[in-house]
N, C-alpha and C positions, 0 to 999 in steps of 0.2 A: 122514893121507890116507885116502881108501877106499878099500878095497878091494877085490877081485874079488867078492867075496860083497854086496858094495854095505853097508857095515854103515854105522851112525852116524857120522856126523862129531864127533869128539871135539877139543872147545877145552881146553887148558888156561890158567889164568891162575893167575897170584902177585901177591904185594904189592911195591908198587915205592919211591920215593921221591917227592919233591916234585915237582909238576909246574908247567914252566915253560914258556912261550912264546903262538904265536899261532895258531888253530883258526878254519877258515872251513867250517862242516859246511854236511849237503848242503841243496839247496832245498826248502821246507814242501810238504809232500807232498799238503794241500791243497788250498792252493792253487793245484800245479802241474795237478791232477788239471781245476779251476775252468777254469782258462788255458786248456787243450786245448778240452775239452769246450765253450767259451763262444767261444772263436775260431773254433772249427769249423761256428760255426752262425750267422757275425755275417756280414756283406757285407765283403770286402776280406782284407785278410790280417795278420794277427797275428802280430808278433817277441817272441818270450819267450826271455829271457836268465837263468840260476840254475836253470832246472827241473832238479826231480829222475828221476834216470834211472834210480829204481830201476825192479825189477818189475809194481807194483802202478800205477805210471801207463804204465810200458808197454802193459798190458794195458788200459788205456784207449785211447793212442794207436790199438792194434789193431783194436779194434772200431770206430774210429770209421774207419780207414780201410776197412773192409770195408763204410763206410754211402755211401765217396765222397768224403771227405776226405782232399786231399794233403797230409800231414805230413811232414817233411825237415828235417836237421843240417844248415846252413852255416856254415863259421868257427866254431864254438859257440855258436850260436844257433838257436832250432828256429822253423820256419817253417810257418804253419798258414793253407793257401789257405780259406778259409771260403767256405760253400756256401750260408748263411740257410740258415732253419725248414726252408724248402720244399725245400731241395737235397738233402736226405739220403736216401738212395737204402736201400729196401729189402736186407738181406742176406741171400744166399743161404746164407751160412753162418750156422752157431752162433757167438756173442759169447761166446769165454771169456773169464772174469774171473778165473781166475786162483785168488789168494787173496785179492782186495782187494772186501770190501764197498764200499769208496766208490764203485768204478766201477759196481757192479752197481747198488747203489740212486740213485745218481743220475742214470745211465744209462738205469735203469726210467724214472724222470721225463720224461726227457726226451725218449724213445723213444716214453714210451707214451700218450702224446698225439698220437703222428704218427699218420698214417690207415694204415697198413700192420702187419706181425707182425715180432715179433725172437723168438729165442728166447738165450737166456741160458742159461750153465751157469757150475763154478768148479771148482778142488781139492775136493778130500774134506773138506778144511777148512771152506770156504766155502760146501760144500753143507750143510754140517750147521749154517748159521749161519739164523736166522729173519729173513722178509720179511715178513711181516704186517703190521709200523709204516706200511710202506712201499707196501703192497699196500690197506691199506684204505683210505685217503684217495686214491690214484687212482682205484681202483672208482667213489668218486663221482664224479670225474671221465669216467667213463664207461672207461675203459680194463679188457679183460678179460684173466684171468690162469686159465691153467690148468698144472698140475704133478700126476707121480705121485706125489710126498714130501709135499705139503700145505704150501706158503706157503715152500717151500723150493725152492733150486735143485737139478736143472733146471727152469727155466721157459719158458711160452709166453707171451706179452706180445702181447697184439690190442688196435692203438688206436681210440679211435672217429673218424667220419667227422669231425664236430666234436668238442674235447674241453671239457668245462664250467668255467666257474670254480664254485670253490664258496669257502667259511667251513671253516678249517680250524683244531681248538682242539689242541695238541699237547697227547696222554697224559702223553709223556713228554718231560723233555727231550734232544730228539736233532736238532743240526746233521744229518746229512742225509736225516732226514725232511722236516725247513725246506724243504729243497735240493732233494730231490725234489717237494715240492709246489710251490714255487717256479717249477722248471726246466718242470715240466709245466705252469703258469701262462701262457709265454711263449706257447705257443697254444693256451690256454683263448679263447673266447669272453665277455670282459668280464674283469670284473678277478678276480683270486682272492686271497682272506686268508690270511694265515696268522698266529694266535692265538698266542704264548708267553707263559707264567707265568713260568719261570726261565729266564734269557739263554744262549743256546750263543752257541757260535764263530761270527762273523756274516763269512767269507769271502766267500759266496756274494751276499751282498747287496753285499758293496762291488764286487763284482769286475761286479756285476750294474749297479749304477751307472756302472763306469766304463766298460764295454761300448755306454752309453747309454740299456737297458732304462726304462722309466718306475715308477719304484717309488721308493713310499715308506715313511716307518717311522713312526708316531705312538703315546704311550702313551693305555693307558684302563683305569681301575680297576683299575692295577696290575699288566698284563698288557702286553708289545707288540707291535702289531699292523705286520705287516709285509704291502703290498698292492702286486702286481702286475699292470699292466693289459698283456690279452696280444694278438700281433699285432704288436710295438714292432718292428723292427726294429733289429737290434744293428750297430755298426758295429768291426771288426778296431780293435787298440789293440796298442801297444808295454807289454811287461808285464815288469818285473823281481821275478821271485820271491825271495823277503827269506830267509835263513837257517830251518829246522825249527826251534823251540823244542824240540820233542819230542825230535829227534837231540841238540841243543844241551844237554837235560838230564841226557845221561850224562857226555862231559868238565866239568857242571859239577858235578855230586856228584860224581867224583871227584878235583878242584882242591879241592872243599870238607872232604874228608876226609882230606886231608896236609896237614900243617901245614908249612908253608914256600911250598905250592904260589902261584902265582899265573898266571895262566890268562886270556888277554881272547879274547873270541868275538866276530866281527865278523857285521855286517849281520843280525843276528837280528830277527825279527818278532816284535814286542811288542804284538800285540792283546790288548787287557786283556781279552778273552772268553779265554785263552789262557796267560798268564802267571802261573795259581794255580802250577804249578812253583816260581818264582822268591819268588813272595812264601809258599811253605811252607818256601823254604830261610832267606829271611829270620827267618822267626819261631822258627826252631831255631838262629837264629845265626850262618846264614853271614853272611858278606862280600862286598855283589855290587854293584859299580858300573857306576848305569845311566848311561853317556858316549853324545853327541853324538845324541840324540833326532832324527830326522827321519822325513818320510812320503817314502812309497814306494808310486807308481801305488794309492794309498786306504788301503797299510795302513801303521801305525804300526812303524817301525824302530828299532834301536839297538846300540851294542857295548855289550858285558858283559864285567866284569873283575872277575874269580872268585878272591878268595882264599882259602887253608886256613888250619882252627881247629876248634873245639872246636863239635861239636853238641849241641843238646840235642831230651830231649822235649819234643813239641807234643800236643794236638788239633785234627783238623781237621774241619771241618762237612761234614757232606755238601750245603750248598750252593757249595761249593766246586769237587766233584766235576767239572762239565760244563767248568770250564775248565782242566782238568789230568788228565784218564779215563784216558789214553794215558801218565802219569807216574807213577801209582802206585807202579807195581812197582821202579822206579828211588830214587824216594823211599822205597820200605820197605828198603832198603840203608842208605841215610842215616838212616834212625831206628833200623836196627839196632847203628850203629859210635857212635850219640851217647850221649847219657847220660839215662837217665830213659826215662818209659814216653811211649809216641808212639799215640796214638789217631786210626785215620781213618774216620772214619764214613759209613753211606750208601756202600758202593760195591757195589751189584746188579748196577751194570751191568760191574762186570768181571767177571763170572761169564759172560757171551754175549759175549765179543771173540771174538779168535782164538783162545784156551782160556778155561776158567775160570783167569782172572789172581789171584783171589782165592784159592782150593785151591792152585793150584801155588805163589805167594812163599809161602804159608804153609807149606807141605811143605818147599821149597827150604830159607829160613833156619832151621827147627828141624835139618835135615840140614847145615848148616856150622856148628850151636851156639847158634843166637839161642833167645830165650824169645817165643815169640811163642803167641796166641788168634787165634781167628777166632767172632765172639758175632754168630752172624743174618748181618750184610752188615757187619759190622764188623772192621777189622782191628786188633789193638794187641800192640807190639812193645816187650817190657823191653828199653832198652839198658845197657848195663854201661858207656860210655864208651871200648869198647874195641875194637877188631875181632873178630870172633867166629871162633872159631879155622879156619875150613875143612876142607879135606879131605874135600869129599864129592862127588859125583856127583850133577848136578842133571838133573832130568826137564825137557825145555824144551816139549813136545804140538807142537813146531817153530815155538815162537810167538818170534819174533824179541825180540820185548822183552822176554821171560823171561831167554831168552840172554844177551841184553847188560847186561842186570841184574846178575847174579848172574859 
């Protein structure tokens, strides 16, 4: 507990035995984030059933009702009166965001196309996190952006009268850069593109479709091109949010690392933008059976039944990385308890999450006994076959999936 001095919250964990039974985690975080955000601005009203009710779509909710959207629990279900493009009501307050970049950057999007000012702020966390990706592809859109930190929050967000479509070729790959130029697309004047070289997580567009937005997706020279034509009018839709793969990937490294375990995860979301987790557990060896496949309001769903054995080393590509960014640190656990050396390569972008996720697993497991490097953006982990002894004190920068990692 804490104490009066306010000090750290100290988890302890040990080693347990086989784990058995049935696990329904919480809803894709997302998604849920998608749901709110896209009912709140479609004509009619929106029933979303699974959302997640952590913090970080709370503070979406928030802001969105300080824009004029009524959001409310009935029976377990959350209900979202939507207002259209045009309904969203300048706020007189600041939009915090907490510590959840996804609301902040998507929120820009979607905000900063409207003809009015938000201003936006976050934790200490989240202010130190960079908006630039996000800030230069609306610029051309015509939306301006002023802050005393430099492309960091806090920020002031001024949309223009009309907002432009433009041709947008992603630097990098990043789902909610997509999302935000996307989201700001809805009222662009004409249609706006958005260019990808390597595939992210495509939430936003399914959820964009099934909202009724007018967009489509076609490839070209290897690249695809995803086009929004804005002005569409969305109409409210019944949304069942499918299981996190990202929560779902800690009971299932740990079903995979006791032998005896056997472990089924229901209603999980299985967008194969999504799913490098499962199939990096695959290729070390777990045991994971994909039961009873079906779609769900656009996305692909499924139970999983996770059983324990024996892991080994892998390599993994860094074009891997975009659909599994958020599992790393979970899976550098599993490549430390398996056998043989585990390469994952290309991950820079865990370096700007909510900590450098890169430095800290690497600090962590050398401090409970692992053999681990860190080569440029590369991580590789000797495993011994065997649990690495513990008994240390991990540094978490209060980044939840260090935490639960470790």
């Amino acid at each position: 507990m804490k104490n009066a001095k306010k000090q750290p919250l100290i988890l302890k964990s040990g080693r347990c035995g086989a784990l058995r039974g049935e696990v329904s985690v919480s809803g894709d975080k997302s998604i849920s984030h998608r749901a709110v955000m896209l009912g709140s601005i479609a004509h009619g009203e929106t029933l979303i059933s699974g959302l997640l009710e952590g913090e970080d779509v709370l503070s979406t909710m928030a802001a969105l009702r300080a824009l004029g959207v009524e959001i409310a629990k009935e029976e377990g279900v959350w209900k979202v009166q939507g207002v259209g493009l045009d309904g969203l009501k300048e706020s007189r307050a600041v939009l915090d965001m907490g510590n959840s970049g996804t609301s902040a950057r998507l929120l820009m999007g979607l905000l900063g196309a409207r003809p009015f000012t938000s201003h936006f702020t976050g934790d200490a966390s989240l202010c130190r996190r960079p908006m630039g990706r996000v800030i230069t592809p609306l610029m051309q859109m015509g939306v301006e952006f002023s802050s005393t930190e430099g492309n960091r929050l806090p920020l002031e967000v001024k949309g223009p009268a009309q907002a432009k479509a433009i041709d947008y070729a992603l630097p990098v790959a990043s789902a909610q850069v997509k999302s935000a130029v996307l989201f700001g697309g809805l009222s662009a004047q004409g249609t706006t593109r958005v260019i990808e070289r390597i595939p992210t997580r495509d939430h936003s567009e399914r959820m964009l479709c099934h909202f009724g937005a007018d967009l489509h997706i076609q490839q070209e020279d290897g690249a695809e091109i995803i086009s929004i034509r804005g002005g569409t009018a969305l109409t409210g839709q019944k949304i069942d949010v499918p299981a996190d793969i990202s929560s779902a990937a800690f009971p299932m490294v740990a079903a995979c690392l006791h032998e005896g375990s056997e472990v089924r995860l229901n209603h999980v979301g299985m967008n194969e933008r999504r799913v490098g987790i499962v199939q990096s557990l695959i290729d070390m060896g777990a045991s994971i059976e994909i039961i009873n496949p079906r779609d769900v309001c656009g996305e692909p769903v499924a139970d999983l039944v996770v059983r324990g054995g024996k892991l080994k080393g892998v390599t993994i590509p860094a074009s891997r990385a975009p659909s599994m960014i958020d599992e790393y640190p979970v899976l550098a656990v599993a490549a430390a308890c398996g056998e043989g050396t585990s390469r994952f390569l290309g991950l820079s972008e865990l370096r700007v999450k909510e900590s450098d996720r890169l430095t800290l697993m690497a600090q962590g497991l050398r401090a409970v006994g692992a053999s681990v490097e860190v080569r440029g953006d590369d991580l590789i982990i000797h495993g011994t076959g065997m649990p690495p002894r513990g008994g240390a004190l991990i540094k978490t920068a209060l980044d939840h999936r260090i935490a639960m990692s470790f």
